[in-house]
PDB file of the backbone (N, CA, C, O) and the ligand in Angstrom, with CONECT records:
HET     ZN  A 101       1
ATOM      1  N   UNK A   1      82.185 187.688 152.691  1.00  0.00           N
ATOM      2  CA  UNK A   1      83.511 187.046 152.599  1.00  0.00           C
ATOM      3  C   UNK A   1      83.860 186.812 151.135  1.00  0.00           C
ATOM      4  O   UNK A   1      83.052 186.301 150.359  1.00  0.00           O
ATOM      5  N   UNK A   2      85.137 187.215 150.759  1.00  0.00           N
ATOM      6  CA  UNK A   2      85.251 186.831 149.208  1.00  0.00           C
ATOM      7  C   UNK A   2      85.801 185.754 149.351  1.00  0.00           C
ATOM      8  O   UNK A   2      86.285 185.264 150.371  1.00  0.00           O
ATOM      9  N   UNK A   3      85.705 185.130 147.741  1.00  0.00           N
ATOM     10  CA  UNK A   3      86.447 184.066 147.348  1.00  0.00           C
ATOM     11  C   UNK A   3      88.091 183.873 147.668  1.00  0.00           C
ATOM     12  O   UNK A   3      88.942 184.706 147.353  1.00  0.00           O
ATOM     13  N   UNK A   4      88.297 182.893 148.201  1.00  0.00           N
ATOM     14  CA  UNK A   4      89.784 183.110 148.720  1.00  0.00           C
ATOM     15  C   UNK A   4      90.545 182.644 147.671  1.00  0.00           C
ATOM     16  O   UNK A   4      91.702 182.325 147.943  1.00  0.00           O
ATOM     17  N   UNK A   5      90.141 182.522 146.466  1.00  0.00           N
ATOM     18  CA  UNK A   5      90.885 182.045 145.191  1.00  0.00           C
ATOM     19  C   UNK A   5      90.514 183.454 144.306  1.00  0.00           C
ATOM     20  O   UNK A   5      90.931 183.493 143.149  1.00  0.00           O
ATOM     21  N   UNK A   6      89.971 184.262 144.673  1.00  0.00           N
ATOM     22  CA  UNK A   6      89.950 185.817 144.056  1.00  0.00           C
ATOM     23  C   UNK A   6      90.848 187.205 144.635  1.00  0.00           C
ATOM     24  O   UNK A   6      90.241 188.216 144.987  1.00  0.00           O
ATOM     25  N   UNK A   7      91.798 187.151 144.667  1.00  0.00           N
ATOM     26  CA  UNK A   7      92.627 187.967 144.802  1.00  0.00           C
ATOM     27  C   UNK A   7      91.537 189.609 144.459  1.00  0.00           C
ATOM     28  O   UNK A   7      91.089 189.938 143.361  1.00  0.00           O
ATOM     29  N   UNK A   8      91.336 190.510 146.042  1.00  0.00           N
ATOM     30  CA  UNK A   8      90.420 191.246 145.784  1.00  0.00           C
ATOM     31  C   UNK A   8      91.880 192.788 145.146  1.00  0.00           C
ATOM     32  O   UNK A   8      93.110 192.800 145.133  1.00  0.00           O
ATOM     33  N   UNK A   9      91.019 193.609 144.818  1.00  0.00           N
ATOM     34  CA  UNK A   9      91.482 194.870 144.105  1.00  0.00           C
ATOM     35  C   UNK A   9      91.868 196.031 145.250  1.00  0.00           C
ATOM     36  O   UNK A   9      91.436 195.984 146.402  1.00  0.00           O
ATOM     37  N   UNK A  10      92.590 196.886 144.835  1.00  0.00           N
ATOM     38  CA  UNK A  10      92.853 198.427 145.899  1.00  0.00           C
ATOM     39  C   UNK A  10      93.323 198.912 145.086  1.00  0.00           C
ATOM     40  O   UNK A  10      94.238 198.575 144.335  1.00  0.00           O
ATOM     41  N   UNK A  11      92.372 200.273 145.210  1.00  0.00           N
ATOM     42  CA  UNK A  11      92.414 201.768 145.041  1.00  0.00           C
ATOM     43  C   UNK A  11      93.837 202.251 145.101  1.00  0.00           C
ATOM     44  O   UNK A  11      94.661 202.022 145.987  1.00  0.00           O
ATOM     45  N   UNK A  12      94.029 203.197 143.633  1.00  0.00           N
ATOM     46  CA  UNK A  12      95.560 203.242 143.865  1.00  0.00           C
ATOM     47  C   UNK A  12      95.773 204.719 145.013  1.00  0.00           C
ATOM     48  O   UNK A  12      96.880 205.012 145.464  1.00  0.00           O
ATOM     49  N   UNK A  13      94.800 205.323 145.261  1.00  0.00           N
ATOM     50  CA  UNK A  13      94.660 206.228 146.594  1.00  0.00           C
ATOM     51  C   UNK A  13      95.549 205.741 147.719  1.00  0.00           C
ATOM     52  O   UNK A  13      96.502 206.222 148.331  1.00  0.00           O
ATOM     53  N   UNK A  14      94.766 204.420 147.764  1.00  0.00           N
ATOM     54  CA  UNK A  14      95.009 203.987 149.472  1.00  0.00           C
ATOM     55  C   UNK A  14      96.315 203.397 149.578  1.00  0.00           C
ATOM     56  O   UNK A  14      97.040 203.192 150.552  1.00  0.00           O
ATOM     57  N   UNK A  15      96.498 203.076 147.830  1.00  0.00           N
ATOM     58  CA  UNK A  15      98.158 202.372 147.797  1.00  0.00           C
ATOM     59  C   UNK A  15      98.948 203.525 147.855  1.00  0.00           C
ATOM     60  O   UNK A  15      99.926 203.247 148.549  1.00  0.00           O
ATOM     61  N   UNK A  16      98.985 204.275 147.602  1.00  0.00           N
ATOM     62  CA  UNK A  16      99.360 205.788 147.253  1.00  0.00           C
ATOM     63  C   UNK A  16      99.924 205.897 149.419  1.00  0.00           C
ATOM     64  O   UNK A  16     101.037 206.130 149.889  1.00  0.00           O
ATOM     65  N   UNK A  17      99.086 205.717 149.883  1.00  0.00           N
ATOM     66  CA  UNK A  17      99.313 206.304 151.161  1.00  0.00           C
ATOM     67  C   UNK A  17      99.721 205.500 152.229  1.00  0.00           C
ATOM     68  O   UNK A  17      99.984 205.764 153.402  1.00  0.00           O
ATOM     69  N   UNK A  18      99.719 204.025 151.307  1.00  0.00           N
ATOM     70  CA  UNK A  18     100.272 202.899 152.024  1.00  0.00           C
ATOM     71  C   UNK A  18     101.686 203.082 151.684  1.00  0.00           C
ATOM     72  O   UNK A  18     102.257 203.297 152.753  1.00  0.00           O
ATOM     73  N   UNK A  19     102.547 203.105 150.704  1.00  0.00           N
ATOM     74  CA  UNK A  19     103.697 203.195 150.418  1.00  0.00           C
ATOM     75  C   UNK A  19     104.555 204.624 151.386  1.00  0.00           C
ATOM     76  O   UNK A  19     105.708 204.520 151.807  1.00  0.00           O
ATOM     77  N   UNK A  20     103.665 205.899 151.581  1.00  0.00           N
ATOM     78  CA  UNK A  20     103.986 206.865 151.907  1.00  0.00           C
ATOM     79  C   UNK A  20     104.596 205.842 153.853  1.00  0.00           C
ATOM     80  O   UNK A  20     105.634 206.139 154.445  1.00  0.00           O
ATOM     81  N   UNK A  21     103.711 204.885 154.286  1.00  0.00           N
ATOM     82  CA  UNK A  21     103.592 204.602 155.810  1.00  0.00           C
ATOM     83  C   UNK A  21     104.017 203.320 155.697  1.00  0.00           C
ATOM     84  O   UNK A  21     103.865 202.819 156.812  1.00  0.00           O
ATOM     85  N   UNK A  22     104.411 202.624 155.045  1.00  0.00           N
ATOM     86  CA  UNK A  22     105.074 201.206 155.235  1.00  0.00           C
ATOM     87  C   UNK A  22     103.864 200.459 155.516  1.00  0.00           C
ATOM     88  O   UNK A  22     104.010 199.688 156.465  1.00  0.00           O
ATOM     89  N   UNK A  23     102.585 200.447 154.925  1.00  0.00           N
ATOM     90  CA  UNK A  23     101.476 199.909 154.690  1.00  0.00           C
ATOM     91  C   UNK A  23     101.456 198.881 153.948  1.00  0.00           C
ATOM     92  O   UNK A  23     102.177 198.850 152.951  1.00  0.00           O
ATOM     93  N   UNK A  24     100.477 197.632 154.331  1.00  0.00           N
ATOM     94  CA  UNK A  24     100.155 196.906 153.130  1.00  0.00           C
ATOM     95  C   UNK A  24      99.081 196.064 153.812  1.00  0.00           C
ATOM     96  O   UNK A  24      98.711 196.003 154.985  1.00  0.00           O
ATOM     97  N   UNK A  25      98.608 195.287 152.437  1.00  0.00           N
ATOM     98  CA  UNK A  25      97.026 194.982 152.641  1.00  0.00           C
ATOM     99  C   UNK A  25      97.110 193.859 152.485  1.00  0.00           C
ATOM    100  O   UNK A  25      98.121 193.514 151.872  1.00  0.00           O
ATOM    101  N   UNK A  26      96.039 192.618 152.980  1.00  0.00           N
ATOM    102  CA  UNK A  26      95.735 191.544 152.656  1.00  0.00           C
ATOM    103  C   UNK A  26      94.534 191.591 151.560  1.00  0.00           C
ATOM    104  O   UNK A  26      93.650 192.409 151.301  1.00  0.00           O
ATOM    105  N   UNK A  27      94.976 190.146 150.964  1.00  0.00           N
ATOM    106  CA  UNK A  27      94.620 190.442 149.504  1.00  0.00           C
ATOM    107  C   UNK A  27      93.160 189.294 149.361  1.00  0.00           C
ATOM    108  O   UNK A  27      92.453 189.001 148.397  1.00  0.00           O
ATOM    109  N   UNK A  28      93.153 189.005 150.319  1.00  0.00           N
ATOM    110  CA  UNK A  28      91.975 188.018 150.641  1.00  0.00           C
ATOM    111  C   UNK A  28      90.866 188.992 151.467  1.00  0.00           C
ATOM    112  O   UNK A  28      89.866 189.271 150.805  1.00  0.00           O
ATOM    113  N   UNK A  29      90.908 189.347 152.354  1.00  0.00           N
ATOM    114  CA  UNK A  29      89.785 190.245 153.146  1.00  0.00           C
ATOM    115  C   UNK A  29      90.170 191.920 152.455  1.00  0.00           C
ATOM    116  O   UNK A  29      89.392 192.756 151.996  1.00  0.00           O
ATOM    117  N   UNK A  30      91.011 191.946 152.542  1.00  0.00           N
ATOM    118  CA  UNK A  30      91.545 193.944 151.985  1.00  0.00           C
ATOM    119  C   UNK A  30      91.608 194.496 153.287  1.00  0.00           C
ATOM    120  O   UNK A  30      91.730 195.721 153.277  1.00  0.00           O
ATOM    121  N   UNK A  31      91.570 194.067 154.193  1.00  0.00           N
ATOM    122  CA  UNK A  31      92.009 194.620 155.499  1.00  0.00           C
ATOM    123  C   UNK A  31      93.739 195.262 155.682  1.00  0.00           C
ATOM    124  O   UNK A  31      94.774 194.626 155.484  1.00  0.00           O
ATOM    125  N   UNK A  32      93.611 196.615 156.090  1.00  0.00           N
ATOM    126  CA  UNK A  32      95.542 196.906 155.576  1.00  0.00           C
ATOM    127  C   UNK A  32      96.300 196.798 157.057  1.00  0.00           C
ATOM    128  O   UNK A  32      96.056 197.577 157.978  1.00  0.00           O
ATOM    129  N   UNK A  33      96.984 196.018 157.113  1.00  0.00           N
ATOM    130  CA  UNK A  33      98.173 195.291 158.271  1.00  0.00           C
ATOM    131  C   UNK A  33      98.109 195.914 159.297  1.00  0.00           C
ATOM    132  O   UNK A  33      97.663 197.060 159.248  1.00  0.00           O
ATOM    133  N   UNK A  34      98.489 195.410 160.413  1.00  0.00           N
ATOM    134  CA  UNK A  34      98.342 196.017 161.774  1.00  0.00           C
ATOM    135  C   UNK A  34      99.610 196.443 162.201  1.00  0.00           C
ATOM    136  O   UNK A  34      99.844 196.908 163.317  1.00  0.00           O
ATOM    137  N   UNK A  35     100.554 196.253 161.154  1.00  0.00           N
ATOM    138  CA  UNK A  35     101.957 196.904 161.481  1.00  0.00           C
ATOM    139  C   UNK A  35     102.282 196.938 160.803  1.00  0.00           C
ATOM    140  O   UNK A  35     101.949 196.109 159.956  1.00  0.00           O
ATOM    141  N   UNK A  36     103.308 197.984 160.490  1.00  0.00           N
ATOM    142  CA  UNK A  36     104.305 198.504 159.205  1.00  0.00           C
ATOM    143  C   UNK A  36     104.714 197.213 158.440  1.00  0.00           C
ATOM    144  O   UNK A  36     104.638 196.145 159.049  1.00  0.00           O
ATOM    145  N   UNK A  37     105.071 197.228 157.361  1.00  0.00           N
ATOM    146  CA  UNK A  37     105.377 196.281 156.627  1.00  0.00           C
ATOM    147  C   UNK A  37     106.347 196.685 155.295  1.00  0.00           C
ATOM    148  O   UNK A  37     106.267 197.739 154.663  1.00  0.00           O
ATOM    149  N   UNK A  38     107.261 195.594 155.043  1.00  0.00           N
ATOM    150  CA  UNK A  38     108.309 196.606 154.518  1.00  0.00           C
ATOM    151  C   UNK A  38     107.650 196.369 152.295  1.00  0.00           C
ATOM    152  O   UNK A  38     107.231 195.437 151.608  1.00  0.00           O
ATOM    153  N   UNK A  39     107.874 197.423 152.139  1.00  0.00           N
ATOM    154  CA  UNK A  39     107.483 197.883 150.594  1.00  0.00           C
ATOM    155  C   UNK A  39     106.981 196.280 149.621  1.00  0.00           C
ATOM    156  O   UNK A  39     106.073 196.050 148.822  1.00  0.00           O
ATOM    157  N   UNK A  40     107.973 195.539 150.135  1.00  0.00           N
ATOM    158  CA  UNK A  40     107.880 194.609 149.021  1.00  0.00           C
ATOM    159  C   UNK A  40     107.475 192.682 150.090  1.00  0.00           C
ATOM    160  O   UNK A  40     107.697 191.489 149.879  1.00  0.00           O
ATOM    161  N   UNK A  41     106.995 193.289 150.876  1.00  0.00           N
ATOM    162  CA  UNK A  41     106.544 192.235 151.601  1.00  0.00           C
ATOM    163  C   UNK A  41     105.488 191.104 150.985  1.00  0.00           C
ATOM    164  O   UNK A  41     104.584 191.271 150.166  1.00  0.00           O
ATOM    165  N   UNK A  42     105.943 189.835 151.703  1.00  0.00           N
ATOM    166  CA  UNK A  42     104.743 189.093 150.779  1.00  0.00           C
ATOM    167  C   UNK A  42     104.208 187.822 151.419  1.00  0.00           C
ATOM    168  O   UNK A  42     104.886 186.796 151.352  1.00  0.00           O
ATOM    169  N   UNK A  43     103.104 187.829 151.999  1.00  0.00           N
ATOM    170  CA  UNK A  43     102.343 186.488 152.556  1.00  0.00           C
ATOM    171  C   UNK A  43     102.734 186.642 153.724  1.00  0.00           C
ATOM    172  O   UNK A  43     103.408 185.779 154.288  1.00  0.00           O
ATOM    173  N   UNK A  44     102.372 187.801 154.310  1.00  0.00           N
ATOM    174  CA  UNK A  44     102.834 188.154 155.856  1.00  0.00           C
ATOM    175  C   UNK A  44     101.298 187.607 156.191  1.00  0.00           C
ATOM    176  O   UNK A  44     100.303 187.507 155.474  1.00  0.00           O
ATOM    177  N   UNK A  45     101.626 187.180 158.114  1.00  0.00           N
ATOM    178  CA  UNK A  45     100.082 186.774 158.231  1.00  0.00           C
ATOM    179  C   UNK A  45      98.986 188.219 158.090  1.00  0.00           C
ATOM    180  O   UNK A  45      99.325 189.402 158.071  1.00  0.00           O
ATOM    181  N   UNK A  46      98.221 187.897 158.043  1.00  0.00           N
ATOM    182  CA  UNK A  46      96.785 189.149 158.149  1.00  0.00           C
ATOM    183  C   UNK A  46      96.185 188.983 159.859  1.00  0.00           C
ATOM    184  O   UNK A  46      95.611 187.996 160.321  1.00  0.00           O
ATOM    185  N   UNK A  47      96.485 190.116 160.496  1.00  0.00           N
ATOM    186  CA  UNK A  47      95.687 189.704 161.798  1.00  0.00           C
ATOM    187  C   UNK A  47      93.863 190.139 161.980  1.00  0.00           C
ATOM    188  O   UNK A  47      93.089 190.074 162.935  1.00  0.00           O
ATOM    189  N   UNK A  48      93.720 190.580 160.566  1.00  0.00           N
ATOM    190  CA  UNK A  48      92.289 190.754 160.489  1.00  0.00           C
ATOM    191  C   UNK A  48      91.767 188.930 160.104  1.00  0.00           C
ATOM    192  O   UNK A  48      91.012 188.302 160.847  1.00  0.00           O
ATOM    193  N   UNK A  49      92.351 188.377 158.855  1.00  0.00           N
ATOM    194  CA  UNK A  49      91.421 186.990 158.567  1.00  0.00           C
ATOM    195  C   UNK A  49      92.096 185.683 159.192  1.00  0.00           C
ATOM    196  O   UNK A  49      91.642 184.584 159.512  1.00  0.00           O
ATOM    197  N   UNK A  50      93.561 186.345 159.239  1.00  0.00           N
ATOM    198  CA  UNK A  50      94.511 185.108 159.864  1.00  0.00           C
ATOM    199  C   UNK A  50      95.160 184.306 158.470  1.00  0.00           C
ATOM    200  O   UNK A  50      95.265 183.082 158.398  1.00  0.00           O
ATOM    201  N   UNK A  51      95.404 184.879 157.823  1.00  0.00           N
ATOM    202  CA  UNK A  51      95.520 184.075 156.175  1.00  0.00           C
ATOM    203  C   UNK A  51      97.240 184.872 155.899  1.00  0.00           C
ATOM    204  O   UNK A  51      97.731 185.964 156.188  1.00  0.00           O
ATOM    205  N   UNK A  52      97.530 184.128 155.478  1.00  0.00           N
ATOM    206  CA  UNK A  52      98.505 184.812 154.661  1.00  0.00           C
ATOM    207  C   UNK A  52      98.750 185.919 153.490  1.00  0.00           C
ATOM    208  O   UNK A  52      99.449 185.841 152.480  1.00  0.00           O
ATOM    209  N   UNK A  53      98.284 186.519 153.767  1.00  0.00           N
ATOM    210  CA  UNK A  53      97.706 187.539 152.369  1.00  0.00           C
ATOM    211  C   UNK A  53      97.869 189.026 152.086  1.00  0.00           C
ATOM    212  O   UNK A  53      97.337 189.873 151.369  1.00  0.00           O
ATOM    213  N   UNK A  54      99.224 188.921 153.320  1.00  0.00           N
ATOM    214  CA  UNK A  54      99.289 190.678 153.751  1.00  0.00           C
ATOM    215  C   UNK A  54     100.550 190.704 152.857  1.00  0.00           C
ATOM    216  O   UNK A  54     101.486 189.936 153.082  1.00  0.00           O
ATOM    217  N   UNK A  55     100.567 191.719 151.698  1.00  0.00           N
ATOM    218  CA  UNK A  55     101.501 192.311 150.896  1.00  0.00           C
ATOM    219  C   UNK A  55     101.760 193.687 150.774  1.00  0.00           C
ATOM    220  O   UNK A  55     100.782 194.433 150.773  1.00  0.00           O
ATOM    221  N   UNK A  56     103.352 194.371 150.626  1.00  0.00           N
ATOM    222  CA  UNK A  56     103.351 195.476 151.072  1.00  0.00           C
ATOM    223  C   UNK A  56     102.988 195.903 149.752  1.00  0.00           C
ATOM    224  O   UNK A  56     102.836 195.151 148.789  1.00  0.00           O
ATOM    225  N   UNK A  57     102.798 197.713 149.762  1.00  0.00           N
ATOM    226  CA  UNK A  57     102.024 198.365 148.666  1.00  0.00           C
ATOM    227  C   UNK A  57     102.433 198.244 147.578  1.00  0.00           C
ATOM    228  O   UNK A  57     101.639 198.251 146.638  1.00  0.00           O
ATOM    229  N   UNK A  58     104.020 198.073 147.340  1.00  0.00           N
ATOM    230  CA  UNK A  58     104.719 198.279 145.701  1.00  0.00           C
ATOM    231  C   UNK A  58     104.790 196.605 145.551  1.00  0.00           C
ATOM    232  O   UNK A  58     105.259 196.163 144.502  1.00  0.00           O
ATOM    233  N   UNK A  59     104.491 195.996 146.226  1.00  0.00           N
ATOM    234  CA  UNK A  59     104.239 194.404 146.136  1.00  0.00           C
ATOM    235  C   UNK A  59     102.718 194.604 145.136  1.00  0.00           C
ATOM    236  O   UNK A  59     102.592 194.081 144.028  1.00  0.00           O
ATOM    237  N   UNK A  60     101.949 195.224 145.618  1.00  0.00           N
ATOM    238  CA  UNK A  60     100.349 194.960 145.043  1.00  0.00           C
ATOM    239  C   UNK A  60     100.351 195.503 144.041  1.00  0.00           C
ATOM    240  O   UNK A  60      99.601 195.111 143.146  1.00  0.00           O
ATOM    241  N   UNK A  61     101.232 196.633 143.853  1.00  0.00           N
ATOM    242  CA  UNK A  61     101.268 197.248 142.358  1.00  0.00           C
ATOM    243  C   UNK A  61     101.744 196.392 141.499  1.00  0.00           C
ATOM    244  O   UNK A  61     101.096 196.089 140.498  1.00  0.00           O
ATOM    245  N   UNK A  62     102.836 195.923 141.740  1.00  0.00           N
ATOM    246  CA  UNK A  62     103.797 194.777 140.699  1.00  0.00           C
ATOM    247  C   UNK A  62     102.930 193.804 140.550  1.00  0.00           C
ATOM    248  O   UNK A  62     102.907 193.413 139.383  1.00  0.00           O
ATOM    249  N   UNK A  63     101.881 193.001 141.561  1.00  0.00           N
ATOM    250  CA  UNK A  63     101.092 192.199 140.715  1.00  0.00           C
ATOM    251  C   UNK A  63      99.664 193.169 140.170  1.00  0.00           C
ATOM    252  O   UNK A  63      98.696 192.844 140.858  1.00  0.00           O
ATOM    253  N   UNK A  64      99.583 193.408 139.941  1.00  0.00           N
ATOM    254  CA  UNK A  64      98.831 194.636 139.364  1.00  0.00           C
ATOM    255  C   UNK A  64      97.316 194.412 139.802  1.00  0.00           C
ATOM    256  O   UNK A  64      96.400 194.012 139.083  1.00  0.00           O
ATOM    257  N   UNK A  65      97.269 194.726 141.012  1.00  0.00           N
ATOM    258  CA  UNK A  65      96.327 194.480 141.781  1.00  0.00           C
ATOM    259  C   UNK A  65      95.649 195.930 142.328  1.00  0.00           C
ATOM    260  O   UNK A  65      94.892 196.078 143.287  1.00  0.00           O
ATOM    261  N   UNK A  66      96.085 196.772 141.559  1.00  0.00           N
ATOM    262  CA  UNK A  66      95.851 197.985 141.859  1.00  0.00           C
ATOM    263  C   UNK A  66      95.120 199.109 140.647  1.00  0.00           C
ATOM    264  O   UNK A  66      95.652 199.427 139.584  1.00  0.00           O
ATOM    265  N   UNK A  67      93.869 199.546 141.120  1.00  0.00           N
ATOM    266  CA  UNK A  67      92.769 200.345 139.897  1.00  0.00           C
ATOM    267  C   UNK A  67      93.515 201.997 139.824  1.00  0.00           C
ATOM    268  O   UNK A  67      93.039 202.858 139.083  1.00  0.00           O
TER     269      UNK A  67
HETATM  270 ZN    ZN A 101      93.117 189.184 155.774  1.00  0.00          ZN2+
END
């Protein structure tokens, strides 16, 4: 389990293919959303940890959360 005060990292691959599908990831577990999510989404729930932490892909780029 990470630190929930550590905002974890993603591969700009997977962001790459999240943007292509209306993808986005929670930024606490890195688990990527169980439903489309629109580009610039932010603190959607996560139905993997239950946290608020699901942001869409050009959301994760802009905080530059992306390698
Ligand atoms: Zn989560």
């Amino acid at each position: 389990m990470m630190d929930a005060a550590t905002p974890i990292r993603f591969a700009l691959a997977e962001i790459e293919v999240a943007m292509l599908e209306d993808g986005g990831f929670c930024i606490f577990c890195g688990e990527p959303s169980d439903n489309p999510v629109e580009p610039d989404a932010r603190g959607y729930r996560c139905g993997a940890c239950a946290r608020h932490g699901v942001y869409g892909a050009e959301e994760l780029l802009l905080m530059d959360l992306v390698d």
